[in-house]
ZASE-809108 format. One record per residue (C-alpha): x, y, z; residue in one letter. Coordinates in steps of 0.02 Angstrom, whole numbers, padded with zeros to 5 digits, always signed. Layout:
N
XYZA...
//
This chain:
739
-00275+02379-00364X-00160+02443-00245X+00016+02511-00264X+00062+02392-00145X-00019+02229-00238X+00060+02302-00414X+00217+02287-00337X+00197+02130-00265X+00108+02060-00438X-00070+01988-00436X-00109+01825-00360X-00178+01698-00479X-00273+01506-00423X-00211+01353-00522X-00348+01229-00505X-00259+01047-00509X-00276+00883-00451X-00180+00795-00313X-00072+00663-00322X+00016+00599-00161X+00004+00424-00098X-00132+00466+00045X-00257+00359-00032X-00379+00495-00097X-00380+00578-00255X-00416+00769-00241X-00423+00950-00331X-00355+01093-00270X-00336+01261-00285X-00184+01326-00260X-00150+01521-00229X+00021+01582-00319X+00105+01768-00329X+00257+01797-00404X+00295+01628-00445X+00274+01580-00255X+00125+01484-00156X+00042+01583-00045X-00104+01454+00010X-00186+01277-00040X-00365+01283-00050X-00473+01135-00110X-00613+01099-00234X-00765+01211-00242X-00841+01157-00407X-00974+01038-00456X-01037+00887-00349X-00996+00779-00279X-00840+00897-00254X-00659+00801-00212X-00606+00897-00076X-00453+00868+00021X-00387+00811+00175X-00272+00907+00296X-00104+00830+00204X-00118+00889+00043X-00180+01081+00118X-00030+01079+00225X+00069+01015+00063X+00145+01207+00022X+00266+01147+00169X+00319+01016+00107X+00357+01128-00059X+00458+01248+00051X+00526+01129+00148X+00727+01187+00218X+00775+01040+00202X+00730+00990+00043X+00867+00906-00082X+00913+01080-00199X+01062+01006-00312X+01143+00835-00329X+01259+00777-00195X+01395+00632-00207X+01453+00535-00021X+01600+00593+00059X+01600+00508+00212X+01527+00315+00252X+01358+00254+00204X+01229+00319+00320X+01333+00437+00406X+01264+00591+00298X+01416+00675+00234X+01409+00729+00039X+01465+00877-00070X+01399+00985-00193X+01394+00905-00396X+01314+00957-00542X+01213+00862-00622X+01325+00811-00778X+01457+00735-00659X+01293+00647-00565X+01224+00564-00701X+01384+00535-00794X+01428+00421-00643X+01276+00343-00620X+01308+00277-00795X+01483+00239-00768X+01443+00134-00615X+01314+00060-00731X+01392+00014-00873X+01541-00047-00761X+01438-00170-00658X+01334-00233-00816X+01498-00288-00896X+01579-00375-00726X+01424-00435-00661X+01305-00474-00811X+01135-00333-00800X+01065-00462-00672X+01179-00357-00536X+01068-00205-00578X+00934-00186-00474X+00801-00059-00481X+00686-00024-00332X+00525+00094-00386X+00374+00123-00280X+00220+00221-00256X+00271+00376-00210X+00161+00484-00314X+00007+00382-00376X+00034+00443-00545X+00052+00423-00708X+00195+00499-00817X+00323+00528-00669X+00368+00362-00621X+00510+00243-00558X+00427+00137-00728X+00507+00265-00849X+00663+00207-00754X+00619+00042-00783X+00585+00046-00978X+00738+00123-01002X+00851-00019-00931X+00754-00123-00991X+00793-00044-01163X+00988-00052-01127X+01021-00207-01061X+00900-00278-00915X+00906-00250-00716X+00841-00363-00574X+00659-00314-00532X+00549-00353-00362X+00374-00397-00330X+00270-00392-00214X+00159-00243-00201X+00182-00226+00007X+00024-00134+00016X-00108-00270-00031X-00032-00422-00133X-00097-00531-00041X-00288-00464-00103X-00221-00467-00272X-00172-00649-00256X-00342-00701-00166X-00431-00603-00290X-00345-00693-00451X-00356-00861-00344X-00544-00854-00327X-00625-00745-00476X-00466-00730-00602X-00451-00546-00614X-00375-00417-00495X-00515-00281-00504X-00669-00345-00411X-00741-00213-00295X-00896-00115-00298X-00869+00069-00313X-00881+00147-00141X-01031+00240-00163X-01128+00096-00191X-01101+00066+00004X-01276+00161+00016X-01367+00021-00068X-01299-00092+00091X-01397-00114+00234X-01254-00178+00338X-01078-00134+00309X-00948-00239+00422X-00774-00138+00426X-00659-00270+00437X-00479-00202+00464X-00536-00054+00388X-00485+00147+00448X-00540+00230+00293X-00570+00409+00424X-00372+00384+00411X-00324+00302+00255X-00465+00390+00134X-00463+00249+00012X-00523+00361-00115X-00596+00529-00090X-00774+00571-00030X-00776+00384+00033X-00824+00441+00227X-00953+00546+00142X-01059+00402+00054X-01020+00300+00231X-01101+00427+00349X-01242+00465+00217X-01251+00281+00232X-01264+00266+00426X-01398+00441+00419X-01514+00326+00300X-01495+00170+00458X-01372+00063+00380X-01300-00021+00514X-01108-00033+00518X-00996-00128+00640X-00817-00129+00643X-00679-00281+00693X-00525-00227+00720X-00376-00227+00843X-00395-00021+00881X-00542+00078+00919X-00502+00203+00750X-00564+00336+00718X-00680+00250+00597X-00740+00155+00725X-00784+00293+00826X-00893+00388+00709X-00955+00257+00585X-00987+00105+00679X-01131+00058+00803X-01020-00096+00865X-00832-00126+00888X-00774-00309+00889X-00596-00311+00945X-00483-00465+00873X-00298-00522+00894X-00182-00479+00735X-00171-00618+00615X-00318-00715+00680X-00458-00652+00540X-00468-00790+00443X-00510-00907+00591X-00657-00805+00629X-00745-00792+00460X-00714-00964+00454X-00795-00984+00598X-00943-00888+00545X-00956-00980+00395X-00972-01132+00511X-01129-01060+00611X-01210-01023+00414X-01182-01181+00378X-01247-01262+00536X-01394-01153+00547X-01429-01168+00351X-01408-00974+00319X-01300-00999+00160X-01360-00959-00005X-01373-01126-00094X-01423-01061-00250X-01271-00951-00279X-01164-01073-00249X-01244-01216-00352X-01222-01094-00478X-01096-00993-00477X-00969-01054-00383X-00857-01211-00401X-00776-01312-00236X-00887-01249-00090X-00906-01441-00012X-00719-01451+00001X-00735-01309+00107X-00875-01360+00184X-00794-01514+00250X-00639-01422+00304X-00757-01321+00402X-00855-01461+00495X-00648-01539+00540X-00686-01694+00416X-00493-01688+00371X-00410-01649+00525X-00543-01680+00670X-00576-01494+00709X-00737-01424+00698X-00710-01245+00665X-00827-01177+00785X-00859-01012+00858X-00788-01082+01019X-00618-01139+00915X-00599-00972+00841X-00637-00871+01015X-00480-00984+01060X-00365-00917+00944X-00449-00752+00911X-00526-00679+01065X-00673-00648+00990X-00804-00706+01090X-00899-00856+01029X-01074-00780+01036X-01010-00631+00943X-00944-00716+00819X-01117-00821+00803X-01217-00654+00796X-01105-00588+00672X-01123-00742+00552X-01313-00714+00582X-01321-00558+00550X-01224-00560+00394X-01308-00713+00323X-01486-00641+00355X-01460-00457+00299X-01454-00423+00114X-01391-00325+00033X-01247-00315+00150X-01057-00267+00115X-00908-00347+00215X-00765-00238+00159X-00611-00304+00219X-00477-00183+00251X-00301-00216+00178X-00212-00215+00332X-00250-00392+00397X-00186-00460+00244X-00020-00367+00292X+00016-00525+00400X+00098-00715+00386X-00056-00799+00278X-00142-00654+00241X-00185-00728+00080X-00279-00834+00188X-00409-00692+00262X-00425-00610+00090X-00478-00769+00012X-00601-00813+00186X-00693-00645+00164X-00733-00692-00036X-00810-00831+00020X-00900-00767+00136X-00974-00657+00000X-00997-00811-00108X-01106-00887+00044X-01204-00746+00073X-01247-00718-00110X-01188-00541-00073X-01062-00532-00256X-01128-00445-00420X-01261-00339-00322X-01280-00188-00300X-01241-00154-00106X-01139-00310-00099X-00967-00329-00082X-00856-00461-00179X-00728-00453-00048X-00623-00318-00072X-00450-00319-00128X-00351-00152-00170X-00329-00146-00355X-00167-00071-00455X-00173+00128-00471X-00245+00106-00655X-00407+00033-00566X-00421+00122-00420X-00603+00106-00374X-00666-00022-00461X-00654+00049-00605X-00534+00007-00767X-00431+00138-00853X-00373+00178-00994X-00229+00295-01038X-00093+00255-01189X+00062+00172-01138X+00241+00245-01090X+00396+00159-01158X+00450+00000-01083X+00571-00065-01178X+00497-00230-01247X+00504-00317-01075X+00659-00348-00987X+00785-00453-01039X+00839-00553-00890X+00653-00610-00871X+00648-00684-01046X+00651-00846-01065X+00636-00854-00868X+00519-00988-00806X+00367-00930-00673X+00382-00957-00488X+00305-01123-00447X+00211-01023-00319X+00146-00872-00427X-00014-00812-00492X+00028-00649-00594X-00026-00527-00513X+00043-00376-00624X+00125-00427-00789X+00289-00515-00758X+00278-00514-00572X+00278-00722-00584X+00445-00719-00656X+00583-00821-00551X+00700-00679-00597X+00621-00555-00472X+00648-00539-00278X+00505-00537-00185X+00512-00334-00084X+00509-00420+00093X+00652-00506+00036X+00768-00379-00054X+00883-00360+00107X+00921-00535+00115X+00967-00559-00082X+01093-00404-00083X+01163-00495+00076X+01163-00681+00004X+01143-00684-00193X+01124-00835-00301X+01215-00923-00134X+01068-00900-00044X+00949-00945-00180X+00900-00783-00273X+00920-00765-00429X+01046-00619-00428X+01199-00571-00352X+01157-00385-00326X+01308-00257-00333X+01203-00088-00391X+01044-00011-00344X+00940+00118-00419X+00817+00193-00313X+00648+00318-00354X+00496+00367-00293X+00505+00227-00126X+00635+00232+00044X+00657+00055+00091X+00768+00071+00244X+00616+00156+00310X+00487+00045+00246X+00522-00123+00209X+00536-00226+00335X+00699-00263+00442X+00780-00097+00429X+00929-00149+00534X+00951-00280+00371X+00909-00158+00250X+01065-00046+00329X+01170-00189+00328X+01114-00235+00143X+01137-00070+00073X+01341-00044+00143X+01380-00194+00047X+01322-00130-00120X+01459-00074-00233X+01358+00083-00303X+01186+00164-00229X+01101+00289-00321X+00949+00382-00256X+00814+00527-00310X+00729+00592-00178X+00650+00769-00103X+00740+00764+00042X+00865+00652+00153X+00764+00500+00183X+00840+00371+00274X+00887+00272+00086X+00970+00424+00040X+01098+00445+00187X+01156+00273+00103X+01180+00356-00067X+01319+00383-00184X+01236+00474-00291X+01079+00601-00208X+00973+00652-00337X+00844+00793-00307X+00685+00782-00372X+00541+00893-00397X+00365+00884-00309X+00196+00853-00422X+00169+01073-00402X+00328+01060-00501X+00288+00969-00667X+00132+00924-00765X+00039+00743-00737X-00108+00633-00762X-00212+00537-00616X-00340+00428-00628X-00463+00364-00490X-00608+00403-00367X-00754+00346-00312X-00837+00402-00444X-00686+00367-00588X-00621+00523-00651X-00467+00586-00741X-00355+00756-00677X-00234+00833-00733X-00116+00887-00620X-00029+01062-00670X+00159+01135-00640X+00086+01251-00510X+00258+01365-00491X+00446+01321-00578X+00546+01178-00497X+00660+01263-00349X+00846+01236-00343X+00896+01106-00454X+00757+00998-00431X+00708+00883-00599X+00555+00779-00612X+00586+00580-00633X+00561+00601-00823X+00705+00734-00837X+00824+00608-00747X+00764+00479-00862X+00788+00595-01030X+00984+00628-00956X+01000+00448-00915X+00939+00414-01091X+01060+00518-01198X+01207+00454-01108X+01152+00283-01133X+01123+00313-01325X+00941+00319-01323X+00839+00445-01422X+00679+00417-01382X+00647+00511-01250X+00759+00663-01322X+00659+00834-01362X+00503+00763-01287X+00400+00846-01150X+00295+00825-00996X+00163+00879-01117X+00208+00769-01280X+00194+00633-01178X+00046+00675-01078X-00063+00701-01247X-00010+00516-01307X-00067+00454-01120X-00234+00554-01141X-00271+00495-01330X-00282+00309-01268X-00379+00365-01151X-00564+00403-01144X-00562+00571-01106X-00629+00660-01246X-00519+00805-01259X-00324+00852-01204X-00336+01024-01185X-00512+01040-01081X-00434+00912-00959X-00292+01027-00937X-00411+01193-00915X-00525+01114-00795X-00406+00976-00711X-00539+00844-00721X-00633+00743-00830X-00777+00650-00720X-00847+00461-00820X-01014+00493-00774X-01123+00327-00784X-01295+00289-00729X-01265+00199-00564X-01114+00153-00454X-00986+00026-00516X-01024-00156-00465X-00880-00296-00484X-00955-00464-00579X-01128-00387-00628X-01112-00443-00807X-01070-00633-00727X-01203-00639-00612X-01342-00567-00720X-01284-00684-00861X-01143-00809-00824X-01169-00905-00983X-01113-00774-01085X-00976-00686-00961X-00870-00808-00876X-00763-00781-00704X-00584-00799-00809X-00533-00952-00687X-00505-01130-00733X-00686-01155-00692X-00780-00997-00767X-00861-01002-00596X-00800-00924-00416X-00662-01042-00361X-00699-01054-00166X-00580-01224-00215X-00446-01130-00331X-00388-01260-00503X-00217-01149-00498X-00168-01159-00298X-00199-01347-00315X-00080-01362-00444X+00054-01286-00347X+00025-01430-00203X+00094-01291-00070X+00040-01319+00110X+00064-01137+00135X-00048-01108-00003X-00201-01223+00018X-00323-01229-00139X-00460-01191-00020X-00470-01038+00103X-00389-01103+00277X-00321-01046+00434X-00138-01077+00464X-00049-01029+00614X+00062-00871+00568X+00232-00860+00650X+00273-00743+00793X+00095-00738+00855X+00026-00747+01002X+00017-00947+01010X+00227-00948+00942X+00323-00991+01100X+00433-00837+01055X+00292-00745+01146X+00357-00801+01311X+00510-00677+01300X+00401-00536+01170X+00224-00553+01242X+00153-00414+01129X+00069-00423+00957X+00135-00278+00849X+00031-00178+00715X+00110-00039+00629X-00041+00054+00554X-00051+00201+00432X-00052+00382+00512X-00179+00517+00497X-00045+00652+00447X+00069+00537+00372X+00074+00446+00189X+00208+00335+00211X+00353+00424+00262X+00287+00591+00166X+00228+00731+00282X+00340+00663+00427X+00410+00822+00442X+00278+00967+00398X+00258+01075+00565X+00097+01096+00539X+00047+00910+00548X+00164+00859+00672X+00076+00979+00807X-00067+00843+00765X-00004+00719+00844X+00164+00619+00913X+00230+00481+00837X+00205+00354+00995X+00165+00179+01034X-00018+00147+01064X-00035+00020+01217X-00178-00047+01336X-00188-00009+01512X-00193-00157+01576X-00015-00186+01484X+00057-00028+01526X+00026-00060+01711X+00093-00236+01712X+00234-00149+01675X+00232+00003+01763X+00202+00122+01610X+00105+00282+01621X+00036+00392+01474X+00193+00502+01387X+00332+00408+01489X+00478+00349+01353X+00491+00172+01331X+00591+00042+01253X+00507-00070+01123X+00636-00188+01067X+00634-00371+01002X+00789-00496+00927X+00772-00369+00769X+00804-00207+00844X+00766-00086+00969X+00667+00085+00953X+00643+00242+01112X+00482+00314+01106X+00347+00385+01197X+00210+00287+01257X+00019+00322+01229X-00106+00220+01351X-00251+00180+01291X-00399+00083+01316X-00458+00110+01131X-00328-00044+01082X-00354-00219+01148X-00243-00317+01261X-00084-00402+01216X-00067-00295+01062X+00029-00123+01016X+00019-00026+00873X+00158+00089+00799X+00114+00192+00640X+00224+00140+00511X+00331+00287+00404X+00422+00370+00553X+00589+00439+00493X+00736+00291+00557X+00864+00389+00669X+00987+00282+00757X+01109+00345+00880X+01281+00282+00904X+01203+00102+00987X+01074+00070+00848X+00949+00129+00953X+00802+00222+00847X+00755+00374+00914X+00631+00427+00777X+00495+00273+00798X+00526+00174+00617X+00418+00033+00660X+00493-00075+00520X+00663-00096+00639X+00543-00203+00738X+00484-00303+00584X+00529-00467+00515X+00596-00476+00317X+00493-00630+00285X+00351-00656+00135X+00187-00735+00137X+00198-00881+00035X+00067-00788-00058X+00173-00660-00065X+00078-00550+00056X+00200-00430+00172X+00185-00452+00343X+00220-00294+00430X+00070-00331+00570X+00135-00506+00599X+00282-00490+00733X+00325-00474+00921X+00371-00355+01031X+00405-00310+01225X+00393-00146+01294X+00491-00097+01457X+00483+00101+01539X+00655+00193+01505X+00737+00213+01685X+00737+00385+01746X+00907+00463+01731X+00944+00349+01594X+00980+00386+01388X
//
């Protein structure tokens, strides 16, 4: 060794696993000397190795980010506007308590509302360790409404009772078709080593075609065939296609006859017994713009090849009815015979983070107080299916919704009046929808406290700016993967500045609130009671190695056990069958929640008269160097790619756009600058702007920084799907000279 590296100390490689929200689930290796990272590398161990993509390798920026949060920080100046001083973080969590205990005994705990989210998909440090402990000292106002995919999670309880029914990805190379239906997983991962098994699978001549608004990247090196469709018009296709496999007698009558309950109802909802419309390829072109004889040879080809997967992408169910198109594509699966196979597909519907893959979990359980106590004794929404435990409760605000309830309360018919928010591991100004709402909702809360990494756009609106560590910081638990696996992610290097995890906040919060349980107990105490109700075998190998791989003798398949032997192993519905006609969604006697799948008009389309003054469907799709609103800011992704609006050229030169030139994009919600990106590799009549672009209004309430969600409308499902692709939109050229 040189003088120069004893000096400097030796470098040493933490292997660990990765857990930001990206949608994979990686190792890495990360390089550290003298208590600093030097360089991410990725997983070079056994196969099939979980190697990362460019976020998480760029991620040691994100670490040394200048501008990340390094003490706490209480407003000096008005919400939004930025201004804060210097606390420590007695005087910061001594307040937040104060405010708490102050509102709880004006308001009632009701006034407490706690907004958690996803952003690290792990285990220990988590906005529901926040969550137990109010529970524990009094109650808080909850949402739900998982904005990613509850609208899959609804279908999927709807139709086969249970929430995890997916194959494991790799079991996409027992298909001989694969339709990508919404579906960019070049972009969104969903899971890691996913693109692998699909190229392998297109190598061995699986055939894969993909339907989507965009030409993605997916598209481009997966698919042999790109069917472009209008947003929120899926479900009128695959109904559609069920009507050609019906007419041409391609359905499999034998699956249904015996596993499936209510398939004439939809069969003469289909043929228009009820209302007089024959859903025909020619209706659905109508609507769709899909041409009819694609839509026939699609139906055909999907009836007639088997095994065949039709994996529907979540983002189609981010619209007004997407219930509706999760629900369509199940059925499809039912009619095809294509569920409990191996290179089937049940219809896929993203699962919580405990199941990711298709695959159920086990790890032992954190605190949570013994359920909250403004849910007791709180009837279910007449429109619920529980999705997650509790999520039916009345007491809870649906996320799409949370502006509106701070802004109307029990007036407006929620079930709190909100004065005090508590806010970890999510940025809702930035992400749910209506931000100019969200901005107004937030100013008229009495108290706002936030943890964050760095100055989202929630945090500007703070009282209270917590800073929190990132996952190289502090010691955690994953679980997922295509092939399920457990890993351990390590504290890499020592928390900088004043940085605490999410379980340190909660310990502080704890001991001022008078509870002990979390006091004297570490990341690692905790960790080993997570991991004994697990099944991995052993804490302290996990730990070592990082990973702990459930090996099994062939890929995962949802409903084997029902379809190989449905006497013994009942679908948990009503039924103990496939409910193509769901018991439960009868019972509610919704029209906006028909018992059998059904296409429903969504609002703002491109049929609502509003598109007469907004002509343009808007997506906002998920970035390739992005995760949300994490990684807006590394340098090294951002020379990737601008944050612009994708738009067709025949659009752009209707209105006299040309690639790069800034545009306004603007609609009766707000109004966002940006530049423009033409394109033919997006259809007519439809935009798309990537969601998670940092909000940045100037003095007019312009945004400059491309926050798709100011465009957005802060309306449900009645499902309770989001529906950040459902809106419209116009797009004009900025004038030269002009701001």
């Amino acid at each position: 060794m040189s003088a120069k590296q004893k000096k400097m100390g030796e470098e040493k490689v933490v292997k660990t696993a990765c857990s930001s929200h990206c949608g994979g689930r990686c190792l890495l290796e990360v390089h550290v000397r003298d208590g600093v990272i030097t360089r991410i590398e990725t997983d070079r161990g056994e196969e099939p190795q979980l190697r990362a993509c460019l976020r998480c390798r760029a991620y040691r920026q994100r670490v040394y980010d200048p501008d990340r949060l390094q003490f706490p920080m209480r407003r000096t100046g008005e919400r939004g506007e930025g201004l804060f001083e210097r606390i420590s973080w007695d005087e910061a969590l001594d307040t937040i308590v104060s405010e708490l205990n102050r509102v709880r005994s004006t308001y009632g705990p009701s006034a407490v509302l706690l907004l958690g989210g996803g952003g690290d998909a792990s285990q220990l440090h988590t906005s529901r360790l926040l969550g137990g402990l109010l529970a524990m000292t009094g109650g808080y106002t909850d949402k739900w409404g998982i904005q990613s995919f509850e609208g899959g999670l609804f279908a999927s309880l709807a139709t086969y009772g249970t929430l995890s029914s997916h194959n494991a990805f790799d079991d996409l190379l027992n298909s001989r078709l694969i339709i990508m239906w919404g579906w960019n997983p070049v972009t969104t991962i969903h899971e890691t080593n996913t693109n692998w098994y699909l190229l392998q699978a297109k190598e061995s001549g699986t055939k894969i075609i993909s339907v989507d608004p965009r030409y993605t990247d997916s598209t481009a090196v997966l698919a042999s065939q790109w069917i472009p469709i209008r947003p929120g018009t899926d479900t009128a296709v695959l109904i559609a296609m069920a009507y050609v496999m019906i007419a041409e007698d391609l359905f499999d009558k034998s699956f249904l006859d015996t596993y499936t309950v209510g398939f004439e109802r939809f069969r003469a909802y289909v043929a228009g017994d009820e209302d007089g419309i024959p859903k025909t390829p020619v209706w659905a072109e109508t609507i769709s713009g899909v041409p009819a004889q694609d839509i026939e040879n699609l139906a055909r080809e999907y009836a007639t090849t088997k095994p065949a997967a039709l994996v529907a992408g979540i983002g189609p169910g981010r619209s007004a009815y997407g219930e509706q198109y999760h629900r369509a594509v199940k059925t499809l699966a039912a009619m095809t015979g294509n569920i409990g196979i191996h290179g089937g597909w049940s219809g896929r519907s993203s699962v919580p983070q405990w199941q990711f893959g298709g695959y159920d979990f086990k790890l032992g359980k954190l605190p949570d107080g013994g359920g909250n106590p403004v849910e007791r004794g709180v009837p279910p929404r007449t429109d619920a299916l529980p999705t997650l435990k509790g999520s039916d409760s009345s007491a809870r605000i649906h996320a799409a919704e949370i502006a509106d309830a701070i802004l109307k309360g029990r007036a407006g018919g929620y079930p709190a009046d909100i004065k005090m928010a508590l806010v970890m591991h999510t940025n809702p100004v930035n992400q749910y929808p209506n931000t100019n709402k969200m901005v107004q909702a937030l100013r008229k809360l009495e108290f706002l406290a936030v943890a964050e990494q760095v100055m989202s756009a929630t945090a500007k609106f703070a009282d209270i700016v917590l800073p929190v560590s990132t996952f190289l910081e502090r010691d955690d638990i994953i679980v997922g993967g295509v092939r399920p696996f457990y890993g351990f992610v390590k504290k890499v290097i020592e928390p900088l500045y004043e940085s605490r995890s999410p379980l340190e906040i909660c310990q502080g919060l704890a001991s001022r609130l008078g509870i002990s349980l979390y006091a004297g107990k570490t990341d690692d105490d905790w960790l080993r009671t997570m991991v004994a109700g697990s099944f991995v075998p052993d804490y302290d190998t996990l730990k070592e190695k990082a990973i702990y791989r459930i090996k099994s003798a062939e890929p995962h398949v949802a409903f084997k056990e029902q379809i190989e032997d449905p006497e013994q192993h009942p679908f948990p519905t009503p039924s103990g069958k496939i409910e193509i006609y769901s018991q439960w969604l009868d019972a509610m006697n919704s029209p906006g929640i028909p018992p059998i799948p059904t296409y429903i008009e969504p609002w703002e389309g491109r049929r609502d008269p509003l598109a007469v003054k907004y002509p343009l469907q808007l997506i906002t799709t998920h970035f390739k160097r992005r995760a949300h609103t994490q990684f807006d800011r590394v340098p090294w992704l951002r020379e990737l790619m601008p944050q612009a609006i994708s738009i067709n050229t025949r659009d752009a030169e209707a209105r006299g756009i040309r690639d790069g030139d800034k545009v306004r994009v603007f609609n009766e919600r707000g109004e966002i600058l940006i530049q423009a990106k033409v394109t033919e590799r997006i259809m007519p009549g439809v935009v798309d702007l990537p969601q998670g672009a940092w909000y940045d209004p100037d003095e007019q309430g312009v945004d400059r920084g491309g926050c798709a969600n100011v465009l957005t409308r802060d309306k449900r499902s009645p499902g309770g799907a989001a529906c950040h692709n459902t809106g419209l939109v116009e797009v004009a050229k900025v004038d030269e000279g002009k701001p």
